[in-house]
C-alpha positions in Angstrom: -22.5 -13.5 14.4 -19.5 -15.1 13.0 -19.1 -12.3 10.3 -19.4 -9.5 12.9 -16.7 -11.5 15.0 -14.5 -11.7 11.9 -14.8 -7.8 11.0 -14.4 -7.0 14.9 -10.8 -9.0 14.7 -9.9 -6.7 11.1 -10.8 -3.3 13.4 -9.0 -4.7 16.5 -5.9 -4.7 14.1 -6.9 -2.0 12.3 -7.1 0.1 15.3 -3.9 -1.1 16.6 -2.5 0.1 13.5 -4.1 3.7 13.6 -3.2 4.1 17.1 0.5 3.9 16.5 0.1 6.4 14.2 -2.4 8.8 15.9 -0.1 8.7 18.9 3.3 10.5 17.0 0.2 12.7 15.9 -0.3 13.6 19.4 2.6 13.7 20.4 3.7 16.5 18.0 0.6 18.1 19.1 1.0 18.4 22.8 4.7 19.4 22.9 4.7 21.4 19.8 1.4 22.9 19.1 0.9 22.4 15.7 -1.0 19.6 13.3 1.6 17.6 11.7 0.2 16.8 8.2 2.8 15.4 6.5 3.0 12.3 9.3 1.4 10.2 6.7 4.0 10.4 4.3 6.4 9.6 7.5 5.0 5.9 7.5 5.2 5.7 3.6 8.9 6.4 4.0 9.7 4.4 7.0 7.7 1.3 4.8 9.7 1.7 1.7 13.0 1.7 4.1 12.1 -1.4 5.2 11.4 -2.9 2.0 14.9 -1.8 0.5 16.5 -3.3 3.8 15.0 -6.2 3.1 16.1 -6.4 -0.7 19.1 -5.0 -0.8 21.2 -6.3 3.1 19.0 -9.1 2.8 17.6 -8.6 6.7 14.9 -10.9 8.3 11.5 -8.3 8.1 11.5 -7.8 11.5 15.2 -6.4 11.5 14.9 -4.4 8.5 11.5 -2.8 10.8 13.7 -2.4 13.5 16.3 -0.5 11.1 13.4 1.6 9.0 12.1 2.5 12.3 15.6 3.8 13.7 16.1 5.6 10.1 12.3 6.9 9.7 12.7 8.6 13.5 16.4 10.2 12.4 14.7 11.5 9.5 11.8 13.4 11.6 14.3 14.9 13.3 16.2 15.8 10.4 13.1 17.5 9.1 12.7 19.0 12.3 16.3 20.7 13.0 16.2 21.7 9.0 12.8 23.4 8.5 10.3 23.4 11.5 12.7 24.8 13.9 13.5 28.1 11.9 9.5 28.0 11.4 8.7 28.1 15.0 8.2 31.4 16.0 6.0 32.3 13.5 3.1 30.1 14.8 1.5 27.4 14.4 -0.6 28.0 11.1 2.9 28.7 9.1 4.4 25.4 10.6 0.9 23.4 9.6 1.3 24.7 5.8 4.8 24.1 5.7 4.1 20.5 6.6 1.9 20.3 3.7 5.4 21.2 1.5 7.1 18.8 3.5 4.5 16.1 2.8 4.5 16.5 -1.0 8.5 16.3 -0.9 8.1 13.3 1.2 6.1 12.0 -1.5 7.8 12.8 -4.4 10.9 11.4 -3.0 9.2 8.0 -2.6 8.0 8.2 -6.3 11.3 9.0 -7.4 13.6 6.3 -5.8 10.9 3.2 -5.7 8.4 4.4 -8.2 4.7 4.5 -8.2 4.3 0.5 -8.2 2.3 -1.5 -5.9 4.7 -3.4 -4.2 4.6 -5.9 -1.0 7.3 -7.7 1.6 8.6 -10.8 0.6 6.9 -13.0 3.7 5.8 -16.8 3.8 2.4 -17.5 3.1 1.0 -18.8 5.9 -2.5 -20.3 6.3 -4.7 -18.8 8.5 -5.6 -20.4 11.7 -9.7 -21.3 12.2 -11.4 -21.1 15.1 -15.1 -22.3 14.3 -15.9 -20.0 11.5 -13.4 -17.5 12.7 -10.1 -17.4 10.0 -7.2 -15.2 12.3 -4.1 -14.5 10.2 -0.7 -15.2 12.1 0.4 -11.4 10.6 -2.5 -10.2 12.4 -1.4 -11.3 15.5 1.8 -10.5 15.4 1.0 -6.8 14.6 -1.6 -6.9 17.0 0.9 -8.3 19.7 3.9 -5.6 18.5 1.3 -3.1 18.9 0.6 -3.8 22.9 3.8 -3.8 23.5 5.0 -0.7 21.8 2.3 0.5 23.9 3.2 -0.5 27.0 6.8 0.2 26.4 5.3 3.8 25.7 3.4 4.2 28.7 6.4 3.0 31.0 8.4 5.6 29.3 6.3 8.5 29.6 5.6 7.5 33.6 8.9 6.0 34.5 11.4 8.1 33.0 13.3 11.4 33.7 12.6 12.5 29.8 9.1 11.2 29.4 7.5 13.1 32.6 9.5 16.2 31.3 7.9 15.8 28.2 4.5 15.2 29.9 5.5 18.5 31.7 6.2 20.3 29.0 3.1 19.2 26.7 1.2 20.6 30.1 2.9 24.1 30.3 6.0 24.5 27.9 6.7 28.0 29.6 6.8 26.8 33.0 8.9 23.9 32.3 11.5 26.1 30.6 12.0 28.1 33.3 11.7 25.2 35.6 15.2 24.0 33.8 14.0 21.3 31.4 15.9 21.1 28.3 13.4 21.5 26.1 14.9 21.1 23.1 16.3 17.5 24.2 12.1 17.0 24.6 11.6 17.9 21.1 14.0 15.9 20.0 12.8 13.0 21.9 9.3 14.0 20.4 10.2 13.7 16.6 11.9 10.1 17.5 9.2 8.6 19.0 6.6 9.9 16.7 8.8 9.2 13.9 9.6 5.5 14.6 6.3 4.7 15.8 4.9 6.3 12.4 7.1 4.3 10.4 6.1 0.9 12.6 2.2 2.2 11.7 3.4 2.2 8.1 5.3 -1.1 7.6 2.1 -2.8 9.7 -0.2 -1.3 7.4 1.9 -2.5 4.5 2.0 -5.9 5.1 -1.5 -6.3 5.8 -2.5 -4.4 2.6 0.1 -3.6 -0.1 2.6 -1.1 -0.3 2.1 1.7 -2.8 3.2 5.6 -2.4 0.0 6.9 -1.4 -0.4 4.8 1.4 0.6 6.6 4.7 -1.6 9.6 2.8 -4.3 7.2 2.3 -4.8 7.3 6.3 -4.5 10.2 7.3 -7.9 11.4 7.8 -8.2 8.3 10.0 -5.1 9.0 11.9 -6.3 12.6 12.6 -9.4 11.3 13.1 -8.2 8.9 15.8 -6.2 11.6 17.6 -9.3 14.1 17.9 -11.8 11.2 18.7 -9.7 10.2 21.8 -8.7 13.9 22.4 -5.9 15.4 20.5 -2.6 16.1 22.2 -3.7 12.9 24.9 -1.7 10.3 24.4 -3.7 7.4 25.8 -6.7 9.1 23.7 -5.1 8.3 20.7 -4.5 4.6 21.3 -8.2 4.5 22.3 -10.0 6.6 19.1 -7.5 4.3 17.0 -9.2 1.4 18.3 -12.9 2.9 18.0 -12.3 4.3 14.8 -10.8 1.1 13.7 -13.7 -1.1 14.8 -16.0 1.4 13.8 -14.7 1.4 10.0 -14.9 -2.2 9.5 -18.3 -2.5 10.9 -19.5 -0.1 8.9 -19.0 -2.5 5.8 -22.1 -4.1 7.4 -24.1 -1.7 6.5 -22.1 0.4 3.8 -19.6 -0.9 0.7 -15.7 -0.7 1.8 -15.3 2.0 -0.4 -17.2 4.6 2.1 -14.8 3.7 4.9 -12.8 6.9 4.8 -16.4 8.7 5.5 -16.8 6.7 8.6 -13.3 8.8 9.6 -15.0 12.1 8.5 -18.3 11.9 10.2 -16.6 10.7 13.4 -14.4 13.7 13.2 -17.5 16.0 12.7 -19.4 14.3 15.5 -17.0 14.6 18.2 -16.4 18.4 17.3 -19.8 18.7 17.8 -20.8 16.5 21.1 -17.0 16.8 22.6 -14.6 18.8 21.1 -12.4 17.4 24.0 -12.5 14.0 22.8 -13.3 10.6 24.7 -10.4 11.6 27.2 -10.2 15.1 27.3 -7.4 16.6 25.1 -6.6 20.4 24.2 
């Protein structure tokens, strides 16, 4: 019992990680129709940014996050007003390859100026706190807690505010909204910061709980993509809860299964809900 407690805390954080993620997935989805493969590499970037805030201005971690976060979602929509723009009338299937280009320069470029190294954030080493039989990292829970708020800050924004219910509106119907006088390039803009920052966030969080190393937002993204379809892609809120199945899911499965096969538990999830709901848990597009 206590081990399946202890593995259910790692996929709670897990999850929390994935969701963050899987929600700029979405995102992009819903307003702009097209699979965004090279948002891995996104949260590589906005990692390494925060490591080289750290080491060379010599910020605290969480204001070097703060600024990789701010830099990563600049970035997206540098990508954006450079390449996928200009690729947007040509559909959907031109912009999905040419985010496999963008993915590989992404990659490269991280290769180039930090090198291939594993590499981690300089943090204190705290001991973890027991509870019974139960060991809970403080790093967990402060991801964990990050994570819920990010959420709810999210949510607020897509309910509360004039630019999140037009990009709700325009995820919905983006022909109808255009006529119905949203800017909806100011949406799109909107849609490469937030899934840009949050991406990055996913990718510093997934750093410090593993180690940092060029490959890693790649690593994840068959999880990420499998989050996003699980909960429904293009859904918002299904994202945040496939992240959190899949998540659990994963680290259970080392029950049963060596750690080594948890990218399959991504794989057959994706395969089962195309089969039983290609909707997902909460109905996406």
């Amino acid at each position: 019992m206590a081990e399946l407690l202890q593995l259910l805390i790692y996929g709670i954080v897990t999850g929390g990680i994935y969701a963050l993620g899987a929600i700029g997935i979405s995102l992009i989805f819903a307003i702009l129709r097209f699979a965004h493969f090279a948002h891995g590499d996104l949260m590589t970037v906005g990692a390494y940014l925060a490591l080289s805030a750290a080491a060379i201005l010599g910020l605290p971690l969480g204001g070097a996050f703060a600024l990789a976060a701010l830099l990563t979602a600049g970035i997206a929509v540098l990508i954006d007003r450079l390449l996928y723009r200009r690729l947007r009338a040509s559909g959907a299937v031109v912009l999905l390859i040419s985010s496999f280009g963008v993915a590989l320069i992404l990659r490269s470029l991280v290769q180039l100026l930090w090198g291939p190294e594993t590499q981690v954030y300089e943090t204190a080493i705290t001991p973890p706190w027991r509870l019974g039989e139960l060991r809970i990292r403080p790093v967990h829970v402060a991801i964990l807690t990050i994570c819920l708020l990010l959420v709810s800050a999210l949510h607020l924004f897509l309910t509360r505010s004039r630019t999140g219910k037009a990009m709700r509106a325009m995820a919905d119907d983006p022909d109808l909204a255009r006529v119905s006088g949203i800017a909806t390039e100011r949406v799109v803009v909107w849609t490469w910061l937030l899934g840009g920052g949050l991406a990055a966030l996913a990718g510093m969080f997934l750093a410090l709980d593993t180690r940092l190393h060029p490959l890693l937002g790649w690593n994840v993204l068959l999880p990420l993509f499998a989050a996003a379809l699980v909960g429904g892609i293009g859904n918002v809120y299904g994202a945040i809860a496939g992240g959190l199945v899949l998540g659990v899911a994963s680290e259970l499965s080392t029950l049963v299964l060596p750690a080594v096969y948890k990218p399959a538990v991504a794989f057959a999830a994706i395969v089962v809900v195309l089969v039983v709901r290609p909707r997902g848990l909460l109905g996406g597009r």
